[in-house]
C-alpha positions as CSV (number, residue, x, y, z in Angstrom):
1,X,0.0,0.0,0.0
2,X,1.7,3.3,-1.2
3,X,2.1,6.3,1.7
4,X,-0.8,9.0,1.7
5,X,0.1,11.9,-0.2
6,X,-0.5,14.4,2.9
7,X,-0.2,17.8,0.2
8,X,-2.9,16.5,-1.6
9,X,-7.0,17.0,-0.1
10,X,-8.3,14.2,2.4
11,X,-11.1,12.0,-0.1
12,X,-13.6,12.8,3.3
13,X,-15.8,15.7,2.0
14,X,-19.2,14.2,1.2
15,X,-22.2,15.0,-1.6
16,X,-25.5,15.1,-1.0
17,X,-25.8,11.7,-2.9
18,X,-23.6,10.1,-0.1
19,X,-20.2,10.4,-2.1
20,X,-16.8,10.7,-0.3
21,X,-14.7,13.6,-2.3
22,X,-11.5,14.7,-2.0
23,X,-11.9,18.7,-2.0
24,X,-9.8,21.3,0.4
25,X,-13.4,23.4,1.1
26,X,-14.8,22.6,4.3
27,X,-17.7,21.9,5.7
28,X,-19.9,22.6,8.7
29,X,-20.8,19.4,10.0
30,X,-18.8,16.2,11.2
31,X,-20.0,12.5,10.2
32,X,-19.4,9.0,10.2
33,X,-20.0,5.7,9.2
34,X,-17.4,3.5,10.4
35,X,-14.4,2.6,8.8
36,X,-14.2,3.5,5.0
37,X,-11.0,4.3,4.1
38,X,-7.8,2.2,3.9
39,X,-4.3,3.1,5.0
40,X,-3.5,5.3,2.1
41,X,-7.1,7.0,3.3
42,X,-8.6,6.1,-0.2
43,X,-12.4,4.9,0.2
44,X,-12.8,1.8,-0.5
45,X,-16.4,0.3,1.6
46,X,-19.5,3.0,1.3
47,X,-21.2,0.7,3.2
48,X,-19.9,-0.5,5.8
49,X,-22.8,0.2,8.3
50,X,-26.0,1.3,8.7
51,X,-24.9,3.7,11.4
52,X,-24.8,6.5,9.5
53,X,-24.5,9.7,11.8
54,X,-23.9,13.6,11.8
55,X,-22.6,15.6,14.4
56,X,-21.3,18.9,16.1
57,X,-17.5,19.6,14.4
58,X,-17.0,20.4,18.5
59,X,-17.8,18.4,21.6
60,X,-16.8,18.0,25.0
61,X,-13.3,19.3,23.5
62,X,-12.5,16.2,21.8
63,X,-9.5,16.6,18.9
64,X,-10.2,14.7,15.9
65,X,-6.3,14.1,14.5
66,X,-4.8,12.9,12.7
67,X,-7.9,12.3,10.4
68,X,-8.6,8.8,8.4
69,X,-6.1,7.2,10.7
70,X,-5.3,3.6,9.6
71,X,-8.4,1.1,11.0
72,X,-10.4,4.2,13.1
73,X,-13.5,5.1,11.3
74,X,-14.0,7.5,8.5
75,X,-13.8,11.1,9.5
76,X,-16.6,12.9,7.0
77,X,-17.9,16.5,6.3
78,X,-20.3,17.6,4.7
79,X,-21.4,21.4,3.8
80,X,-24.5,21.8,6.0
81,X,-27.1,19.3,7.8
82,X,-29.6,19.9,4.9
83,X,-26.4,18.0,2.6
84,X,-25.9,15.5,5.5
85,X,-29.5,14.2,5.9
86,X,-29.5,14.6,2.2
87,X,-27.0,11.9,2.2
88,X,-29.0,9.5,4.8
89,X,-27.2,10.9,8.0
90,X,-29.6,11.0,11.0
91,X,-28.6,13.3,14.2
92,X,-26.2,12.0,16.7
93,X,-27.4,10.9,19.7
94,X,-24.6,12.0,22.3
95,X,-23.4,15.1,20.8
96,X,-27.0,16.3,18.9
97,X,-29.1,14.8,21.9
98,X,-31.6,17.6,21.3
99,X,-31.9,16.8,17.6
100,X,-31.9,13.0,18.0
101,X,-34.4,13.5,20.8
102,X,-36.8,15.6,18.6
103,X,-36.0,13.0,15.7
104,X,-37.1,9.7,17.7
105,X,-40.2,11.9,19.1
106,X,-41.2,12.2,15.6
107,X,-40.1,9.1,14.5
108,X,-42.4,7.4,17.3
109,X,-45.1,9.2,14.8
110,X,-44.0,8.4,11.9
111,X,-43.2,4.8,12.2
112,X,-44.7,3.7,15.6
113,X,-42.8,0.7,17.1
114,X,-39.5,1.7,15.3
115,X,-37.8,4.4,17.9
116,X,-34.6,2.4,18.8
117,X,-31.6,3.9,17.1
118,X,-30.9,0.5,15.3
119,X,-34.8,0.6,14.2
120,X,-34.2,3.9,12.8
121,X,-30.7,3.0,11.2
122,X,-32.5,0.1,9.9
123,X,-35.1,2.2,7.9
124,X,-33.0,5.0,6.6
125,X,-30.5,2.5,5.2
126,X,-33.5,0.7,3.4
127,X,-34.8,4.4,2.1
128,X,-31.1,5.1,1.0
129,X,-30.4,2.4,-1.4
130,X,-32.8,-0.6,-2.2
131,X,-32.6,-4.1,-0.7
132,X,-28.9,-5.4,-1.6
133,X,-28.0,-2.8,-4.0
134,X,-25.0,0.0,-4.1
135,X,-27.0,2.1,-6.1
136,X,-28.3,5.4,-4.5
137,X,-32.5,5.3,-4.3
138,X,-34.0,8.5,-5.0
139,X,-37.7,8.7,-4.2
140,X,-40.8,10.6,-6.0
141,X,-42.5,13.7,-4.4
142,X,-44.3,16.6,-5.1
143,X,-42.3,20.0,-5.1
144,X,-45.4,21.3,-3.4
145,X,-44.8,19.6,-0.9
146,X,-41.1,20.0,0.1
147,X,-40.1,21.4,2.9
148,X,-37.4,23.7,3.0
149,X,-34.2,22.2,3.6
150,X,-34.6,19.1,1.0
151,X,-32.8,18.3,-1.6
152,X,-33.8,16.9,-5.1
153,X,-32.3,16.2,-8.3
154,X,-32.3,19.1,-11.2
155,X,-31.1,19.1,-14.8
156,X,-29.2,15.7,-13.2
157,X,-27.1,17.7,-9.8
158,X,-28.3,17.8,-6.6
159,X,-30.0,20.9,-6.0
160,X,-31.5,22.5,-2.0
161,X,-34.9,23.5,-1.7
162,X,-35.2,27.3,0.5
163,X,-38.6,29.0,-0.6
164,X,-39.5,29.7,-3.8
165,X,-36.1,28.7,-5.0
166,X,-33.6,26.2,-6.0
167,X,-30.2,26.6,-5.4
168,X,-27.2,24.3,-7.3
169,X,-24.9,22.4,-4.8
170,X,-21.3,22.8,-4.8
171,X,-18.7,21.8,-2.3
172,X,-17.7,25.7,-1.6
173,X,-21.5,26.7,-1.4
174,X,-24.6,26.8,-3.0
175,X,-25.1,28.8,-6.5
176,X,-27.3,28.9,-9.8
177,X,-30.4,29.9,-7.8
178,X,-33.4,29.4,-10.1
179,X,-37.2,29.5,-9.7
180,X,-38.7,26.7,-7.7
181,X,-41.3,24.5,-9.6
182,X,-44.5,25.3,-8.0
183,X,-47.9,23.2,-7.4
184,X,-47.9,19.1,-8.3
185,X,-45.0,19.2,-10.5
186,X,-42.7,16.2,-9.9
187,X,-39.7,16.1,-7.8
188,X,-36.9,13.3,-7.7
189,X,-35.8,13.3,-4.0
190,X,-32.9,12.6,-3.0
191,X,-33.0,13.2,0.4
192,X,-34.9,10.1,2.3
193,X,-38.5,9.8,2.9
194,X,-38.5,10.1,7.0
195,X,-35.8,12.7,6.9
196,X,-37.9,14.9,4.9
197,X,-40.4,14.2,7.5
198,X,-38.0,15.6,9.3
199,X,-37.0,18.6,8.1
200,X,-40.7,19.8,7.9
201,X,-41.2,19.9,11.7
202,X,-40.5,22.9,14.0
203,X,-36.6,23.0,14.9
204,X,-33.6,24.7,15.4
205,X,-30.9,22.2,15.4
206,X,-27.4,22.3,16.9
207,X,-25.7,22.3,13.3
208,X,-26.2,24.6,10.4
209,X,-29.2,23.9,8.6
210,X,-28.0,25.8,5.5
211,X,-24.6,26.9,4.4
212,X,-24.6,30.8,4.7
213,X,-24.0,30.8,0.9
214,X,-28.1,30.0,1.0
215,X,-29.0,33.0,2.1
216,X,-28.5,35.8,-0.2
């Protein structure tokens, strides 16, 4: 196995359609989902788990270096929450206990008998990618009825949905804002079924919702 080339960006930056990139922007919100990368910190297993969590870049103090040591899990970032749920990561539930807290109270709601973290890892893995496959799931939806913060596929990118707008994803920030489709027009989802659930309740979470780059 060759040596990492440390001058060169970490592959740990993450899409809203769940893909590891190797960018030097960074992002607002820490992830994982276990182990990933191998020794050169090269991606090699997207799923490895169905654990697939966000969290506060800071906690308790704790110092995340060096990142993608070999056999610790996957250090990942991603832009904003809206990009991490996106992506099929639910709130942590030691350093976002508020968020996970409001998530499970809904959840109890939504999918009555399924509150126990591995109930709800279960369910989100299943909405992210269909029974054995690799393949990304995407899910069909009015863009009437979005809420604000999810994100859907337009002229083939991933693009966020904030009021009467859509607004292009990039890994610097959000651009190309364009005119939101209004009324029963037909939306390809990206982001997961119960996390757009989600996103349409009442909440202030403990991460950025939306890079500031949204709001122009």
């Amino acid at each position: 196995m060759p040596p990492r080339d440390r001058s060169r960006p970490l592959q740990n930056r993450v899409t809203p359609l769940g893909e590891p990139i190797a960018t030097p922007e960074r992002g607002l919100v820490y992830a994982n989902r276990g182990c990933i990368h191998d020794a050169a910190g090269c991606i090699r297993h997207r799923y490895p788990t169905r654990r697939w969590i966000a969290c506060q870049l800071e906690f308790n103090g704790r110092h995340r270096e060096p990142l993608l040591a070999p056999g610790k899990f996957t250090e990942l970032f991603f832009l904003d929450e809206a990009t991490a749920l996106a992506a099929g990561h639910r709130p942590c539930g030691e350093c976002r206990y508020k968020d996970y807290k409001h998530l499970t109270a809904m959840w109890a709601e939504l999918h009555p008998g399924q509150v126990s973290a591995d109930a709800i890892d279960d369910r989100l893995d299943a909405e992210r990618r269909g029974p054995g496959a690799k393949q990304r799931r995407f899910h069909e939806a009015q863009f009437g009825d979005l809420p604000d913060g999810a994100f859907v596929m337009f002229d083939a990118e991933p693009h966020l949905v904030l009021g009467s707008e859509l607004l292009r994803w990039s890994a610097a920030g959000y651009t190309a804002r364009r005119a939101r489709p209004v009324g029963e027009v037909p939306a390809t989802v990206i982001t997961p079924p119960s996390l757009v659930a989600l996103l349409a309740t009442d909440r202030t979470p403990l991460v950025p919702l939306v890079h500031p780059s949204a709001i122009g």
